[in-house]
N, C-alpha and C positions, 0 to 999 in steps of 0.2 A: 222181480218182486219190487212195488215200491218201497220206495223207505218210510218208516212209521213217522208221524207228526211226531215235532220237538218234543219232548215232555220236558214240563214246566221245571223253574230249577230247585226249587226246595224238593220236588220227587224224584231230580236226576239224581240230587245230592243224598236219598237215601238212601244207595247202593254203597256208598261211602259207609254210614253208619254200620249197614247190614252188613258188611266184612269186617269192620270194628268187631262188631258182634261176633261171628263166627270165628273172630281171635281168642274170644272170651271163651267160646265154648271148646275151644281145641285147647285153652289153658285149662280149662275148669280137667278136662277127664285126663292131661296130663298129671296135674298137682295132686287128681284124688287118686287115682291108682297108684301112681308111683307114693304117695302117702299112707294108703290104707292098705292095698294088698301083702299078702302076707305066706308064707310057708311054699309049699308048690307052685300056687300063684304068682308066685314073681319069677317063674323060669317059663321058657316058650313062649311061646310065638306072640300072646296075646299082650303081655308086657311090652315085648319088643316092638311092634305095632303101634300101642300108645306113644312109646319114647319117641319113636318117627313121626309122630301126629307134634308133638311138643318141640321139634324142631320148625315148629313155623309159626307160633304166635310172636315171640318176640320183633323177627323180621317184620309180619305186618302191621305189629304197632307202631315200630317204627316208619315204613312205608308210607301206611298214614298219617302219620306227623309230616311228613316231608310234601306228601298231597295235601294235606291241609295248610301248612307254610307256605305254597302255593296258591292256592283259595286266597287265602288271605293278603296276599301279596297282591295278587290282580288284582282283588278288590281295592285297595287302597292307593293301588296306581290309578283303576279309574277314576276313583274320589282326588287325582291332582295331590296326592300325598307326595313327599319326599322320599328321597333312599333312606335318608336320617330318621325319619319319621317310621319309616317302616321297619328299618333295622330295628329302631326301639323299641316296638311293639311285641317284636318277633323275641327279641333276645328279653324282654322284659316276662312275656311268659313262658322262657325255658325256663328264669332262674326259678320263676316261681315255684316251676314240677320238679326242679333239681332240691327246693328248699322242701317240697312238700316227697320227694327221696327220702332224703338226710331225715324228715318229723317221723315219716315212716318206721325206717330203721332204730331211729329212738323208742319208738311203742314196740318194733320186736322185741326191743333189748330189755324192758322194762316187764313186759310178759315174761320174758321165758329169763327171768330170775326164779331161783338163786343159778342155773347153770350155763347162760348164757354168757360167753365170754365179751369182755369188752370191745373189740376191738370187728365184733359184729355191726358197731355203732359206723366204722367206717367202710362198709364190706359195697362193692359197686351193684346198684342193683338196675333193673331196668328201667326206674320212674329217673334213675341219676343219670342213664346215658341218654334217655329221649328229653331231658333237660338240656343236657348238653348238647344235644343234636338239635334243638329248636337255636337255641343262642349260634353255632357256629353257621348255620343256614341263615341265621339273621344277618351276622356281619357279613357273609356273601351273596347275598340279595345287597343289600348298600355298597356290591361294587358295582353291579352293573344295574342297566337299568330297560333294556330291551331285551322280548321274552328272549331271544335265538339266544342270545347272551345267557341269558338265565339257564335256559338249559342247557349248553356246554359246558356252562361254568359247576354246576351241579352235575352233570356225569362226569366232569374233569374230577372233580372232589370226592364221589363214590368210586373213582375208578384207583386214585390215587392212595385213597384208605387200605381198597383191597390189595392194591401192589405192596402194598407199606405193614400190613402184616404179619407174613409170615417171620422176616427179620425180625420184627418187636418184638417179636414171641421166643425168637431162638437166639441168634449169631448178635443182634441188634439190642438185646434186651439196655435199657436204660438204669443199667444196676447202681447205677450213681444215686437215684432218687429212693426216699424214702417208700418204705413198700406202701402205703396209703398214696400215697402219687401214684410209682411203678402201675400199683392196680387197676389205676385208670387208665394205663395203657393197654397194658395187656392182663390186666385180671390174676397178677400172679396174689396177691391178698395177702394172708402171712406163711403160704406153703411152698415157699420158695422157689416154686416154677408155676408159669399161668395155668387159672384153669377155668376148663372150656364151658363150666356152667355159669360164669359171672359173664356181667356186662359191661366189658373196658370200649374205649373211641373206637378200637380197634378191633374186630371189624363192623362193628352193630354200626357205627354210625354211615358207614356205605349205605344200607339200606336207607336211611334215612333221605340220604340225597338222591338215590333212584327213585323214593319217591316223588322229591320235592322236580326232578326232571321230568318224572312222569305226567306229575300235575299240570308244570308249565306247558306239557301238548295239550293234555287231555281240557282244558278250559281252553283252546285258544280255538280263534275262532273258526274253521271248519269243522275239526272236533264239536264245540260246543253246541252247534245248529245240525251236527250230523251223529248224534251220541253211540249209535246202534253199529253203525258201520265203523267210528272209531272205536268202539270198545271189540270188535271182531279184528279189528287192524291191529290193535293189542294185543287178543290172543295170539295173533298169528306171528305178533314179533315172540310173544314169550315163548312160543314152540320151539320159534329159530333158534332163540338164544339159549334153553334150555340144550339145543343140540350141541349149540357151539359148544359150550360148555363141559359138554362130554367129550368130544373133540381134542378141546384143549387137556382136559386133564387125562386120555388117551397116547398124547402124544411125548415120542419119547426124549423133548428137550425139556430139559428141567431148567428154574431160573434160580430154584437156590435149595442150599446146602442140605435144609431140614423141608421136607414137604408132608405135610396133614390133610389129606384133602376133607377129612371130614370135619377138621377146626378151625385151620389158617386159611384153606387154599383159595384163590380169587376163582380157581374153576367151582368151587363149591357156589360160594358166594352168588357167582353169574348164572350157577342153575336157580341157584332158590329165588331170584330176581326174575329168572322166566317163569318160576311156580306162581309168582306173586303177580305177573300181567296173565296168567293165565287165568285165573281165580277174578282179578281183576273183572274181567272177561265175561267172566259164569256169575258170577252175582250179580253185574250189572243184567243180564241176558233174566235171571230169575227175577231179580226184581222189576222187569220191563215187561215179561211177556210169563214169568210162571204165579208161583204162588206169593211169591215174596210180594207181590202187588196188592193184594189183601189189607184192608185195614189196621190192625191190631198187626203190627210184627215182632213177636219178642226178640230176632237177634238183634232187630232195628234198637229196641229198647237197650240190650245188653251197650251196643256199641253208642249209645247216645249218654250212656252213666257208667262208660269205660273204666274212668280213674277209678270213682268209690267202688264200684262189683270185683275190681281188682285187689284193693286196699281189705275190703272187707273179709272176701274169699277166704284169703291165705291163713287168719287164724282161725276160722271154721274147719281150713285141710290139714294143716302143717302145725298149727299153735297150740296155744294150753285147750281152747274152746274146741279142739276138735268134735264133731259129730261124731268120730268110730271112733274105739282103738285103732294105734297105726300098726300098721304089719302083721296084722294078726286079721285081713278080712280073704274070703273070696270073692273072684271074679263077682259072683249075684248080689254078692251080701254091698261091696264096694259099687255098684253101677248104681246101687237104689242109693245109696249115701249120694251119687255123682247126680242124678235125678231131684234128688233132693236141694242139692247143692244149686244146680240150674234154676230149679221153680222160684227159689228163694231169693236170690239174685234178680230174677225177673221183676220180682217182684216191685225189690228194693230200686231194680233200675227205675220202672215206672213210677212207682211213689217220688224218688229224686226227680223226673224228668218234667212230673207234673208240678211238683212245689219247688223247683228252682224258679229263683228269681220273685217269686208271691212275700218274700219275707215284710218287705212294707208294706205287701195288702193287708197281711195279717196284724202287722201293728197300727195300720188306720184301722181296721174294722175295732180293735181293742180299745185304741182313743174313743170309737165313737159309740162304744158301749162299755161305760163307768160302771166298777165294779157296786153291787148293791148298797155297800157299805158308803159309797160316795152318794147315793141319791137320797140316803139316810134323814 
């Protein structure tokens, strides 16, 4: 078969977005069921299916930050940038998503008065480690400066996080530091032992750097001019690795004391990294040759107004604004709220996607029509 002509790069690039997206919506029916269902509804099969579904947004958000860290990396190397220059870039909009964490965290805490405990204010959430996962990728982009570099240096870093925590979590834990530090290692918060729903360096920011290694292939240059066959060269490493991975945590030499394979373990971590070049894979294939090539794409949208559909969501599921009562829905009753939820989002994605950046259109058209009162 031959190979399909290039496609251009802002349409290669929104396969990117479309997985963005379909992190949104694998968050969206995680956070509403596990928020709205209620009585019977939360035993069997059907709950438990969701929660499986919700073990994979966070990794791709991260994922893609580390692909985008990339993007943005080659691009500014072509522009003759510096390491300095680009470090700064890179680490100057983690802090921003790490600041724009912490504002987060302050409006939960401020909602869910009077019962909201303080200390929610410093609780680690996912806008705080993919902050902090842009800034530590930035200062390791400003050590080297050639891609093969770049990419060792970044699976050296994803590989070295996931060796490093199953100790931080048990035999290793850093009990010397205040629990608002500790947290950010390994998530212990103020429960005295970590736990597996927060988001400490350890291990989310792996994923982050498999991204950012991923990226450095997938833009270089026979990838770039051969996108179809790279993105099938993808899947077929994420099979491998998703094998290996089984493999490893199969086999019966253990590396340490305490083993979790479904919190700590680097075997987990190296399958969900093959779930993610797999997926990879299949969006890039849909949006190249299925429906995803269509004009008008809503996950395109969701993933292109990621932060606010995120930011927004959570008090519509979880907050005082819920749409349902919590724990008191079924299945039917909680999917139409989830549907809802989607439409809504969609919406609000495209309204943001079209009026970012128009803010000065809107204050020249303003200047250049004085209110009645002025032509008086």
């Amino acid at each position: 078969m031959p190979n399909p002509p290039a496609i251009p790069h802002k349409q290669r690039l929104a396969y990117i977005d479309w997985m963005r997206g379909l992190a949104c919506v694998l968050m969206f029916q995680t956070h509403c069921y596990d928020s709205w269902l209620g009585g019977a509804a939360r035993q069997g099969s059907f709950i438990r299916w969701s929660q499986l579904g919700g073990t994979l947004p966070a990794p791709l958000f991260l994922f893609l930050a580390g692909i985008s860290c990339a993007l943005l990396t080659d691009r500014m190397r072509r522009q003759g940038s510096t390491p300095a220059e680009i470090a700064r870039a890179t680490i100057l909009r983690g802090a921003e998503i790490f600041g724009l964490g912490l504002l987060f965290r302050l409006q939960e805490f401020l909602l869910g008065q009077p019962w909201a405990p303080w200390t929610d204010l410093l609780r680690v959430d996912v806008l705080n480690v993919i902050g902090i996962s842009l800034m530590l990728m930035g200062a390791a982009n400003w050590l080297v400066r050639r891609r093969a570099a770049s990419v060792a240096l970044a699976a050296a870093f994803a590989a070295a996080i996931a060796m490093a925590t199953p100790p931080l979590w048990t035999t290793w834990r850093p009990r010397f530091l205040p629990w608002y530090l500790e947290s950010y290692v390994n998530g212990v918060h103020t429960f005295g032992v970590p736990q597996p729903w927060l988001f400490p360096v350890f291990p989310w920011t792996a994923f982050a750097f498999a991204g950012l290694a991923a990226g450095f292939l997938l833009f270089a240059g026979w990838p770039s001019k051969n996108p179809g066959r790279a993105a099938a060269l993808f899947g077929a490493a994420g099979v491998a690795i998703f094998f290996l991975a089984s493999g490893l945590d199969a086999s019966p030499v253990r590396l340490y004391a305490v083993y979790d394979y479904w919190h700590t373990s680097p075997a987990f971590l190296l399958a969900r990294v093959g779930v993610l070049l797999v997926i990879l894979a299949g969006v890039y294939a849909w949006c190249r040759w299925g429906l995803g090539q269509i004009g008008f794409g809503p996950l395109i949208r969701l993933g292109q107004a990621s932060l606010i559909v995120y930011w927004v969501h959570i008090e519509f599921v979880y907050g005082r604004f819920s749409i349902l009562p919590k724990r008191a829905q079924t299945i039917p009753a909680a999917s139409l709220g989830l549907f809802v939820i989607f439409a809504a989002m969609v919406v609000l994605a495209t309204l943001r996607t079209r009026w970012k950046g128009r803010g000065g259109d809107i204050l020249a058209r303003l200047r250049r029509h004085p209110r009645p009162a002025e032509n008086a």
